[in-house]
N, CA, C and O atoms as a Tinker XYZ file with bonds, in Angstrom:
   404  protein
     1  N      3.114000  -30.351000  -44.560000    73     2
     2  CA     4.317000  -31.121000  -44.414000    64     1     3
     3  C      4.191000  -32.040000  -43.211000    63     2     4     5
     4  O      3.484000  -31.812000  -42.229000    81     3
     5  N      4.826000  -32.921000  -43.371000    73     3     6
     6  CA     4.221000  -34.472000  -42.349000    64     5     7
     7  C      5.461000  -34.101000  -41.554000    63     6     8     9
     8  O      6.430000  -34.005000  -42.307000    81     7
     9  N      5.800000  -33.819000  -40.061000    73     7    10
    10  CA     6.919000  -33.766000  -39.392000    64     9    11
    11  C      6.606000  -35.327000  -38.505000    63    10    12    13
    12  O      5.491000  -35.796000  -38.277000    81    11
    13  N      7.914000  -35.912000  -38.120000    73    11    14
    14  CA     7.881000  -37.495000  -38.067000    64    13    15
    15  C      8.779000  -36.961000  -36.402000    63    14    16    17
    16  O      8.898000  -35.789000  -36.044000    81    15
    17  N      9.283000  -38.147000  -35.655000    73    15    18
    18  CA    10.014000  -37.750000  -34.313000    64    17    19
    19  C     11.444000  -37.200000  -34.573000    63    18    20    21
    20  O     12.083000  -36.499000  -33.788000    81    19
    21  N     11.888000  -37.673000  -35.931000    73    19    22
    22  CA    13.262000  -37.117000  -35.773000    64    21    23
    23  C     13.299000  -35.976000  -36.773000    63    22    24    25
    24  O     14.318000  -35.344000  -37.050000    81    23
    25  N     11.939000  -35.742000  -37.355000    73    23    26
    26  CA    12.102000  -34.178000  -38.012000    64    25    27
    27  C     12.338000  -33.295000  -37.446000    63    26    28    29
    28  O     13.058000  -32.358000  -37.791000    81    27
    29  N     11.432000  -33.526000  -35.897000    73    27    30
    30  CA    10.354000  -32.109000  -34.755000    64    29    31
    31  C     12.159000  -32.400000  -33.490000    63    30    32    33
    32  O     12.396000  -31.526000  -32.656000    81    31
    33  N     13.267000  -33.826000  -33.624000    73    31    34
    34  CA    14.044000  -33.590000  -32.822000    64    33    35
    35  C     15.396000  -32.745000  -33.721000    63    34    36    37
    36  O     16.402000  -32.281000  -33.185000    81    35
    37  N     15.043000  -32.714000  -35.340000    73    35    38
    38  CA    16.250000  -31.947000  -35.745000    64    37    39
    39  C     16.044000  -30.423000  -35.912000    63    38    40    41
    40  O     16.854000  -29.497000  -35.866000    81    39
    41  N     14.231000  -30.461000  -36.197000    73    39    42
    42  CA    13.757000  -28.707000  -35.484000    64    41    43
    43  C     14.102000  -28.221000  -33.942000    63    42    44    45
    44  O     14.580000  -27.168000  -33.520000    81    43
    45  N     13.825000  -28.979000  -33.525000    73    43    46
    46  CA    14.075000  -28.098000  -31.815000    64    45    47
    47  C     15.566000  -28.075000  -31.772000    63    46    48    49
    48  O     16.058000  -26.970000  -31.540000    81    47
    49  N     16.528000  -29.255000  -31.982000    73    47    50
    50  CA    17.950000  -28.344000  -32.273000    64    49    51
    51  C     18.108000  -27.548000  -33.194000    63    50    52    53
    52  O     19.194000  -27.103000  -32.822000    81    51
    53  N     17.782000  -26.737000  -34.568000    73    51    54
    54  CA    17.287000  -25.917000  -35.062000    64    53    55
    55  C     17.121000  -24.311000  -34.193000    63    54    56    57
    56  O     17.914000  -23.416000  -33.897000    81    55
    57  N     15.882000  -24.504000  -34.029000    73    55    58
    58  CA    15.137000  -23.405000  -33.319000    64    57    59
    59  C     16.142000  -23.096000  -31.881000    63    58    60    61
    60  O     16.735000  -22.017000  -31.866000    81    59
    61  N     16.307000  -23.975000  -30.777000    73    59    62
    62  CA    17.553000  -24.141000  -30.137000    64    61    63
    63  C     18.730000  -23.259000  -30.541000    63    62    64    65
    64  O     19.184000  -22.360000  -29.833000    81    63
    65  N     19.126000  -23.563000  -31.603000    73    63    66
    66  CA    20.588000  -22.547000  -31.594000    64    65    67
    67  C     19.831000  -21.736000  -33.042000    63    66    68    69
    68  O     19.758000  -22.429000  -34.056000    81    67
    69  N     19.505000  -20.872000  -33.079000    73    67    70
    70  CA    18.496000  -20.497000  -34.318000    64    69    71
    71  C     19.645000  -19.374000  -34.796000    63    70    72    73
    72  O     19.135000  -18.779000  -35.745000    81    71
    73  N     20.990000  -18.832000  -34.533000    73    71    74
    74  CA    21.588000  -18.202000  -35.168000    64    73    75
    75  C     22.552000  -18.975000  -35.789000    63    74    76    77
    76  O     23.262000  -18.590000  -36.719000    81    75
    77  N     22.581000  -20.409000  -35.107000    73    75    78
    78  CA    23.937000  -20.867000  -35.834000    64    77    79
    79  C     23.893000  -22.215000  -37.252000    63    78    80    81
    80  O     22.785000  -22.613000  -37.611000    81    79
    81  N     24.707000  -22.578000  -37.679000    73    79    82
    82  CA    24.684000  -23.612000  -38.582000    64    81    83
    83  C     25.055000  -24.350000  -38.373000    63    82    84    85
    84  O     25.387000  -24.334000  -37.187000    81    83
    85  N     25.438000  -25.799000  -39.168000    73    83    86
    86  CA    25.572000  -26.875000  -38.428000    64    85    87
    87  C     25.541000  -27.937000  -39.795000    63    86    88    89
    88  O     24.593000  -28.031000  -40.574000    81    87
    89  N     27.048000  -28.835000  -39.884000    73    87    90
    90  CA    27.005000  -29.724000  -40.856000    64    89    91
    91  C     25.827000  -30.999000  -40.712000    63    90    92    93
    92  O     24.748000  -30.845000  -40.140000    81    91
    93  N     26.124000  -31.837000  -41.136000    73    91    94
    94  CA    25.215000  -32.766000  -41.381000    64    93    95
    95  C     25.741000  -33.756000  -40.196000    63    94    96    97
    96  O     24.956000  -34.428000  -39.528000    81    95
    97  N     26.719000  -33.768000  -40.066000    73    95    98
    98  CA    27.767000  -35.037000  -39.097000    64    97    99
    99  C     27.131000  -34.334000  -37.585000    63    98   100   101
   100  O     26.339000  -34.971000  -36.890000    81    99
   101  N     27.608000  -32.943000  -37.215000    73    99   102
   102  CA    27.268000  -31.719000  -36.167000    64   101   103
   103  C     25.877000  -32.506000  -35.799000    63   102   104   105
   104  O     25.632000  -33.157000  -34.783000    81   103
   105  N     25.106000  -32.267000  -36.848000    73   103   106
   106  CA    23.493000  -32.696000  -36.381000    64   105   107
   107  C     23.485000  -34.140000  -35.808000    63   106   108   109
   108  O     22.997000  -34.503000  -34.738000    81   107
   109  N     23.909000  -34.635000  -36.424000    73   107   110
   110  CA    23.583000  -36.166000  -36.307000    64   109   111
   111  C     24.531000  -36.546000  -34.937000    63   110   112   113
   112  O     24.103000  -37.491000  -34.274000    81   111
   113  N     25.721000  -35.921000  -34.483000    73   111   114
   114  CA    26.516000  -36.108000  -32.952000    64   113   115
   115  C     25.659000  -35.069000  -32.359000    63   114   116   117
   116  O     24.768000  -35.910000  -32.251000    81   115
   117  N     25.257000  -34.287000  -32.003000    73   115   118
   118  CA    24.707000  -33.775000  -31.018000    64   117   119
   119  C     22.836000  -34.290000  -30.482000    63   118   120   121
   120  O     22.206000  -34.084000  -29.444000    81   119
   121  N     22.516000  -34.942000  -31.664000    73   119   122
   122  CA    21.122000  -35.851000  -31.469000    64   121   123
   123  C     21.249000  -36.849000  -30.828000    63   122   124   125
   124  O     20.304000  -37.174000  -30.109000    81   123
   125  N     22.493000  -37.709000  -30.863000    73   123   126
   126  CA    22.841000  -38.857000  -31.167000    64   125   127
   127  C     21.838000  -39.996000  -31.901000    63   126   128   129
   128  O     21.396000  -41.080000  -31.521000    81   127
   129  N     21.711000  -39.279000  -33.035000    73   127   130
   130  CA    21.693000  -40.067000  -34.036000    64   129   131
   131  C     22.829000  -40.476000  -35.579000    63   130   132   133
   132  O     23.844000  -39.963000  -36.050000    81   131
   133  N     22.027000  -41.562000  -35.910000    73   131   134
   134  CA    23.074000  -41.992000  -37.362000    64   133   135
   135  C     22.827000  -40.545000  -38.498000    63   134   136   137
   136  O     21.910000  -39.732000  -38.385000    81   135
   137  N     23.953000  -40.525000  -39.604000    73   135   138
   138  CA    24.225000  -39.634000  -40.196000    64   137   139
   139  C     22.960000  -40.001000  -40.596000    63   138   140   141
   140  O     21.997000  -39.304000  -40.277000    81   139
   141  N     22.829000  -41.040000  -41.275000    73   139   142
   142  CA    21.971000  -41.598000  -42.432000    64   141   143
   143  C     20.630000  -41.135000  -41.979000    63   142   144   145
   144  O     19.983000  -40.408000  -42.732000    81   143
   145  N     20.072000  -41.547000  -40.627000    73   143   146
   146  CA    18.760000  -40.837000  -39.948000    64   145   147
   147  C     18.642000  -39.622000  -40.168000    63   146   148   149
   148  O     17.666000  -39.169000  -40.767000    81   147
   149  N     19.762000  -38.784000  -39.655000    73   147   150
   150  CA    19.529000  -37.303000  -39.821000    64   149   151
   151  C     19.356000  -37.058000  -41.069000    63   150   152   153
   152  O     18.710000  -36.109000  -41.514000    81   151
   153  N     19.876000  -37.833000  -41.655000    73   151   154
   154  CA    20.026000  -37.117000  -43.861000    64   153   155
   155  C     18.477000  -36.988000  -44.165000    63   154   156   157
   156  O     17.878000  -35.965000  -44.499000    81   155
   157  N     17.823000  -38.623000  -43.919000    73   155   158
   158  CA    16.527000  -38.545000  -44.411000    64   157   159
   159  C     15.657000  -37.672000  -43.306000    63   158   160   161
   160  O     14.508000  -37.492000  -43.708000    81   159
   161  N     15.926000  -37.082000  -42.005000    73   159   162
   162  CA    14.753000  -36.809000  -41.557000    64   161   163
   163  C     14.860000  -34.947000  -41.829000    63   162   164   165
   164  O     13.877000  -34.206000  -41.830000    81   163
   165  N     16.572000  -34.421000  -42.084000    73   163   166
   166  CA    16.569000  -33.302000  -42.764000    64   165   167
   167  C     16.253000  -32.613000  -44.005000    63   166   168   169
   168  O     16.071000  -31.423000  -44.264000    81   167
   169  N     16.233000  -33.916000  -44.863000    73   167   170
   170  CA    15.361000  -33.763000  -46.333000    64   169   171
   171  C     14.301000  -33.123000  -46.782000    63   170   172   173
   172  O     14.299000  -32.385000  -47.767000    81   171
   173  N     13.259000  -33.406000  -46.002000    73   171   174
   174  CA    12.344000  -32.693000  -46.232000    64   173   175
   175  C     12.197000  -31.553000  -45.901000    63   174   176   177
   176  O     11.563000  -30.797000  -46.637000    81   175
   177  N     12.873000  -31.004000  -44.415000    73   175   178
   178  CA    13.198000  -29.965000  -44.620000    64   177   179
   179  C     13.624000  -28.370000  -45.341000    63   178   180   181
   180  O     13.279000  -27.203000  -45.158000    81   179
   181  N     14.774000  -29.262000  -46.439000    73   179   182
   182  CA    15.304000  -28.838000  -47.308000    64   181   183
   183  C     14.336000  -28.530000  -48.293000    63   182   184   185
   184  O     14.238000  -27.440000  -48.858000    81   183
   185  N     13.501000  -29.692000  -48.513000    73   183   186
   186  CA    12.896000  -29.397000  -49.872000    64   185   187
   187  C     12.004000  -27.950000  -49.544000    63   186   188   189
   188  O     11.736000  -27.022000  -50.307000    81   187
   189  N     11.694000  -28.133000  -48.231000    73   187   190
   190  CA    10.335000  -27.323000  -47.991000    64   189   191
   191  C     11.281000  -26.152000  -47.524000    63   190   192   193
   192  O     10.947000  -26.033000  -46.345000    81   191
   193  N     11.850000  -25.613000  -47.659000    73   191   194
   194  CA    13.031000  -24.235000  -47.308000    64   193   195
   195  C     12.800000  -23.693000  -46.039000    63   194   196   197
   196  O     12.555000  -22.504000  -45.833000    81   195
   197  N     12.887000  -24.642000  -45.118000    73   195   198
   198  CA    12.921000  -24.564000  -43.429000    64   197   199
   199  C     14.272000  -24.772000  -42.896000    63   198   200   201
   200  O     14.757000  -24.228000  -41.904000    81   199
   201  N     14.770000  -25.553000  -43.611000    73   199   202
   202  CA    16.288000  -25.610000  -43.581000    64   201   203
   203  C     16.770000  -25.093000  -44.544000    63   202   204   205
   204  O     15.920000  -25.001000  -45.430000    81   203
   205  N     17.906000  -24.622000  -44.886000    73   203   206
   206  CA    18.535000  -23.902000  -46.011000    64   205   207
   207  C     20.223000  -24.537000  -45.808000    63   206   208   209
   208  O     20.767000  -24.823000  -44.741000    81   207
   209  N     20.700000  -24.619000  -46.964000    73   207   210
   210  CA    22.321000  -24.839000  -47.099000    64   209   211
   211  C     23.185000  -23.794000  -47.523000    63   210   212   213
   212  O     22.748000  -23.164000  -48.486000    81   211
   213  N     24.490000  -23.362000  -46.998000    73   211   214
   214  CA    25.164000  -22.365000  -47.346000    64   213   215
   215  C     25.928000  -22.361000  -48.276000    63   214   216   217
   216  O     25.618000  -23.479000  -48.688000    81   215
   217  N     26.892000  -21.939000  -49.155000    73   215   218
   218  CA    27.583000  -22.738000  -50.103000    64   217   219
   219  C     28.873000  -23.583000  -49.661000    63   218   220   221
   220  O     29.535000  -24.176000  -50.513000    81   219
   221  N     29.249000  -23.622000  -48.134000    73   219   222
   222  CA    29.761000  -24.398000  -47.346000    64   221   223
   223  C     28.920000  -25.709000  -46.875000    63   222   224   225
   224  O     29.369000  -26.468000  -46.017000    81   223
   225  N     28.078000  -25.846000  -47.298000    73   223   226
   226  CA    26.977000  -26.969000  -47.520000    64   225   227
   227  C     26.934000  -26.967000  -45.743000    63   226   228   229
   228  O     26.977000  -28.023000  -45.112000    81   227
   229  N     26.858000  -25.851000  -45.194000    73   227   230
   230  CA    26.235000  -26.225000  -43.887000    64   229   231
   231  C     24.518000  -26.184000  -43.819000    63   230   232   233
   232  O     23.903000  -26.189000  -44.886000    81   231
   233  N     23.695000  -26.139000  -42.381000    73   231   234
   234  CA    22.504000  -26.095000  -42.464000    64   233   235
   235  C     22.171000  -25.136000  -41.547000    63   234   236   237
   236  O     22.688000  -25.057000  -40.432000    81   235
   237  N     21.048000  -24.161000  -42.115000    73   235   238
   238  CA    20.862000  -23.227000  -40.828000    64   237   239
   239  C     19.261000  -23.397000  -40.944000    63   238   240   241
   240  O     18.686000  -24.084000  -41.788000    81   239
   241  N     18.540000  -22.483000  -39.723000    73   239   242
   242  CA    17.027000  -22.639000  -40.243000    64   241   243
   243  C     17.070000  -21.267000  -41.074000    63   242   244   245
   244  O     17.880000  -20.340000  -41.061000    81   243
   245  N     15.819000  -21.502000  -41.848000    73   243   246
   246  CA    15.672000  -20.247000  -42.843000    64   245   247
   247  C     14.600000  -19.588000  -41.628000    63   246   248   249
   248  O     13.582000  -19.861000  -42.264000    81   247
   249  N     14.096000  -18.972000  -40.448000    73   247   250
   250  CA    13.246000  -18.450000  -39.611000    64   249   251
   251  C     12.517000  -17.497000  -40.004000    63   250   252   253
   252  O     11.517000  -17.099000  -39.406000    81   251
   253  N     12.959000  -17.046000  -41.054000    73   251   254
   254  CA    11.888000  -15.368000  -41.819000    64   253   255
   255  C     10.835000  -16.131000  -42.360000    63   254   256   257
   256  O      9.789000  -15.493000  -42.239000    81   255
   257  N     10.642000  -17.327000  -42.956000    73   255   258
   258  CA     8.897000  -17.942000  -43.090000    64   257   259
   259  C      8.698000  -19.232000  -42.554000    63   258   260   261
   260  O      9.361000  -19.734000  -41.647000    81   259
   261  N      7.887000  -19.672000  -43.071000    73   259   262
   262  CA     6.945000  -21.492000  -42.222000    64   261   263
   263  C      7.237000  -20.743000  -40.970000    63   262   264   265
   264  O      8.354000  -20.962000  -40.500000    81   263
   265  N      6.392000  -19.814000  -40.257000    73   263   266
   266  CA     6.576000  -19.876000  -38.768000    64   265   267
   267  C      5.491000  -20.696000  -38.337000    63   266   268   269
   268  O      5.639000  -21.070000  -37.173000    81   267
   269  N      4.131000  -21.223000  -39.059000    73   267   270
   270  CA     3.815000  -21.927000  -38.180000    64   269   271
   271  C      4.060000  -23.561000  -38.169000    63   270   272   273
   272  O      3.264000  -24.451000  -37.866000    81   271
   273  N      5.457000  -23.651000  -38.612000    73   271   274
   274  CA     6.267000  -24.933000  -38.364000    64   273   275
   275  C      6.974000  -24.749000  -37.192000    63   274   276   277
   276  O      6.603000  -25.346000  -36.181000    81   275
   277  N      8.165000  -23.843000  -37.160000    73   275   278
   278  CA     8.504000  -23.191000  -36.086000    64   277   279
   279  C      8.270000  -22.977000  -34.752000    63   278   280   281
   280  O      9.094000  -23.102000  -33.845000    81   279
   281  N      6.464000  -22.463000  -34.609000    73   279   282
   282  CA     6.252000  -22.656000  -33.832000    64   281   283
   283  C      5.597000  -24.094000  -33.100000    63   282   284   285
   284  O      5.674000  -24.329000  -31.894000    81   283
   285  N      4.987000  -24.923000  -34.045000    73   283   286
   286  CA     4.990000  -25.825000  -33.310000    64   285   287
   287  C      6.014000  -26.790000  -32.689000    63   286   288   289
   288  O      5.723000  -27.594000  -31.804000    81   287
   289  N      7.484000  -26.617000  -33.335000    73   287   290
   290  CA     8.738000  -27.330000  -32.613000    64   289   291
   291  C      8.635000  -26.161000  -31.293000    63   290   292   293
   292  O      8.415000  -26.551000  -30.147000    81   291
   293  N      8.734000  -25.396000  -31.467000    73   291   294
   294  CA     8.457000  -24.167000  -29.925000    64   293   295
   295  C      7.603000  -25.269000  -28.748000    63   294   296   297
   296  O      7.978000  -25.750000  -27.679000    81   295
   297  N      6.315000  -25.385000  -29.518000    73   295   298
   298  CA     5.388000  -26.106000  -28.745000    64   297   299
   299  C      5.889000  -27.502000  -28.194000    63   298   300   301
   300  O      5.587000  -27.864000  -27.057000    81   299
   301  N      6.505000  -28.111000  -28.863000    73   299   302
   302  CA     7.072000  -29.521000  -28.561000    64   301   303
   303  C      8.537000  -29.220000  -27.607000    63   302   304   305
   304  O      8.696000  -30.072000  -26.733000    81   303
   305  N      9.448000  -28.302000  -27.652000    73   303   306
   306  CA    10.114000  -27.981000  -26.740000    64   305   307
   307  C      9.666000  -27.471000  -25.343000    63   306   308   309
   308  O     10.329000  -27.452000  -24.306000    81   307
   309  N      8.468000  -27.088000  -25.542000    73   307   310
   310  CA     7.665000  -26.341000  -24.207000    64   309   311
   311  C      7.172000  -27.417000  -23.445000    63   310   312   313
   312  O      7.294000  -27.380000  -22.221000    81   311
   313  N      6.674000  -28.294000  -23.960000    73   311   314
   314  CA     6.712000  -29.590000  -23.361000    64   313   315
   315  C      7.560000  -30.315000  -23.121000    63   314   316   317
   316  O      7.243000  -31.074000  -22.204000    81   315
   317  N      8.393000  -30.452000  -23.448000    73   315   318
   318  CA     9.946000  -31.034000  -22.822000    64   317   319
   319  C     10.226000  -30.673000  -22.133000    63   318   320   321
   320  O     10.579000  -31.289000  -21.127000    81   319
   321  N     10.234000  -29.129000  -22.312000    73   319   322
   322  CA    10.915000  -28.993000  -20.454000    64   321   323
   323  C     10.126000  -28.947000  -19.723000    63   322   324   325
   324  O     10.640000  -28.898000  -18.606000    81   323
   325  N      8.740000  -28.928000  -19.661000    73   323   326
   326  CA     8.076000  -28.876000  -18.805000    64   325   327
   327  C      7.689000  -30.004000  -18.289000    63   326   328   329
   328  O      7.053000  -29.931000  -17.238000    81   327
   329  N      7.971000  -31.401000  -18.901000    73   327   330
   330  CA     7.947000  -32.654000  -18.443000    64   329   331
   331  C      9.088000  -33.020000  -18.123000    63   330   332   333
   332  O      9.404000  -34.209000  -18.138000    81   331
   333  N      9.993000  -31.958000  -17.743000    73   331   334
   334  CA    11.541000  -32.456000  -16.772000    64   333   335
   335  C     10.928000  -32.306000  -15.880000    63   334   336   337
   336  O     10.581000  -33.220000  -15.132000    81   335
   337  N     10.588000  -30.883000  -15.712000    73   335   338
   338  CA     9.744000  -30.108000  -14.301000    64   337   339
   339  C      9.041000  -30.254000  -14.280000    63   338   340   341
   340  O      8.427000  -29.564000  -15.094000    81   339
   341  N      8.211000  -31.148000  -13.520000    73   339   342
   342  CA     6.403000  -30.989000  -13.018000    64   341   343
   343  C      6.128000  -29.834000  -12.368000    63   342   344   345
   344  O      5.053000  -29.289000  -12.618000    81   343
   345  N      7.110000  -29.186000  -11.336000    73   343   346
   346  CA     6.720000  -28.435000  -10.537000    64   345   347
   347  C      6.462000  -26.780000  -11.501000    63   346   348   349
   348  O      5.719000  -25.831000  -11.248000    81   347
   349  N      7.138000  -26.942000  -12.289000    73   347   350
   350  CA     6.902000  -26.070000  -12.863000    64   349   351
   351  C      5.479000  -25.871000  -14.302000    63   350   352   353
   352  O      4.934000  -24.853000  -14.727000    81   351
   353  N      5.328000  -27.116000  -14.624000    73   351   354
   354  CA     4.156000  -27.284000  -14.994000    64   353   355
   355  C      3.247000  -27.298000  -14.215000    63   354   356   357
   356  O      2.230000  -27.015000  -14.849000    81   355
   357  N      2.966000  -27.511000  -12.922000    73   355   358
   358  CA     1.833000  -27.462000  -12.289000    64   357   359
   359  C      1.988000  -25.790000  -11.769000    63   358   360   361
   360  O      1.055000  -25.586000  -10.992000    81   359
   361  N      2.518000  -25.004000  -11.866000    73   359   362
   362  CA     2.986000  -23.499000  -11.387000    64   361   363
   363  C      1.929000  -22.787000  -12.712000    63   362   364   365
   364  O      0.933000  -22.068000  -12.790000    81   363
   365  N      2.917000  -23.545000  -13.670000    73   363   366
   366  CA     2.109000  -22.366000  -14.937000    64   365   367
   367  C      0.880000  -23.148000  -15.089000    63   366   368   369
   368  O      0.193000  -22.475000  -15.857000    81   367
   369  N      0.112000  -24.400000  -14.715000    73   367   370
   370  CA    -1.569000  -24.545000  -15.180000    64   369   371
   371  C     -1.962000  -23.668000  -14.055000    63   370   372   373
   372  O     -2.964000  -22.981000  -14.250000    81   371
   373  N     -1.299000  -23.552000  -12.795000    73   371   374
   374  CA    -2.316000  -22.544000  -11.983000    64   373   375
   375  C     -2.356000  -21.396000  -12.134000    63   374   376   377
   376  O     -3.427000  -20.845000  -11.879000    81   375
   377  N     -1.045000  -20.455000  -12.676000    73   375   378
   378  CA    -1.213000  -19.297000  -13.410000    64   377   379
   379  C     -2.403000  -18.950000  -14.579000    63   378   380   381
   380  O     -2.976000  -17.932000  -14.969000    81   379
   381  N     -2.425000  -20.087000  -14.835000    73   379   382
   382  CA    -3.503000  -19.941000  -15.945000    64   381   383
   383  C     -4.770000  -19.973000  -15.737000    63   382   384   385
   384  O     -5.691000  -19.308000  -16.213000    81   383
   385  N     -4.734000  -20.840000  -14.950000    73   383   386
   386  CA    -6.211000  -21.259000  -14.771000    64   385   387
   387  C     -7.106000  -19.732000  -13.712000    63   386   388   389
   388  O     -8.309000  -19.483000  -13.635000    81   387
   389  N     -5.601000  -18.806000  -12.885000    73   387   390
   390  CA    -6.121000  -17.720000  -12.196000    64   389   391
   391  C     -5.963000  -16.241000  -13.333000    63   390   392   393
   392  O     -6.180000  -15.086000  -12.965000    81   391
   393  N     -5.624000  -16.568000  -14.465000    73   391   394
   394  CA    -5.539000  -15.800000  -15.786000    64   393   395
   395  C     -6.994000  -15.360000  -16.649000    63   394   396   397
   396  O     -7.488000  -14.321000  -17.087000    81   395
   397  N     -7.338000  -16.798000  -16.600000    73   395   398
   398  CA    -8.506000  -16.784000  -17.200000    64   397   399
   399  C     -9.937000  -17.014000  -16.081000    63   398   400   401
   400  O    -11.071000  -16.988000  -16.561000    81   399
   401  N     -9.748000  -17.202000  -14.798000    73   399   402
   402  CA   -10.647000  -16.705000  -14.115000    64   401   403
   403  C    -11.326000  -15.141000  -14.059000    63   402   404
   404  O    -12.236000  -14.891000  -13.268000    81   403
């Protein structure tokens, strides 16, 4: 599955609140993006059952499979915050680097 920038930004809000659901409008105001963006970049989603709809036509993630979709929005959030914080990225490469020494 091809994830695009606003697939991997409607996964990490996803994974982000991973117990809750969330209409289509919900997604698209808290991204700040257009409905219409979110529709097509949640689509595929859908097709591929990473997202799921309730019969309240909300959206939740389906998290019991594709974990290794999952985890790579993990991975792309891990970098976000860690490119707020440098200091904290430069903390954990030296943890590491005295990990694997």
């Amino acid at each position: 599955m091809y994830i695009n920038k606003s697939t991997a930004k409607i996964l990490q809000l996803f994974i982000g609140h991973i117990t809750e659901s969330f209409t289509l409008r919900e997604v698209a105001r808290r991204l700040n993006m257009y409905v219409s963006l979110a529709h097509r970049a949640i689509r595929p989603l859908i097709d591929a059952k990473i997202v799921e709809r309730d019969k309240h036509k909300n959206l939740s993630l389906n998290y019991k499979i594709h974990h290794e979709t999952i985890a790579f929005a993990e991975y792309l959030r891990r970098d976000n915050f860690l490119g707020r914080f440098k200091e904290v990225k430069f903390f954990a490469d030296e943890v590491i680097k005295k990990i694997e020494q």
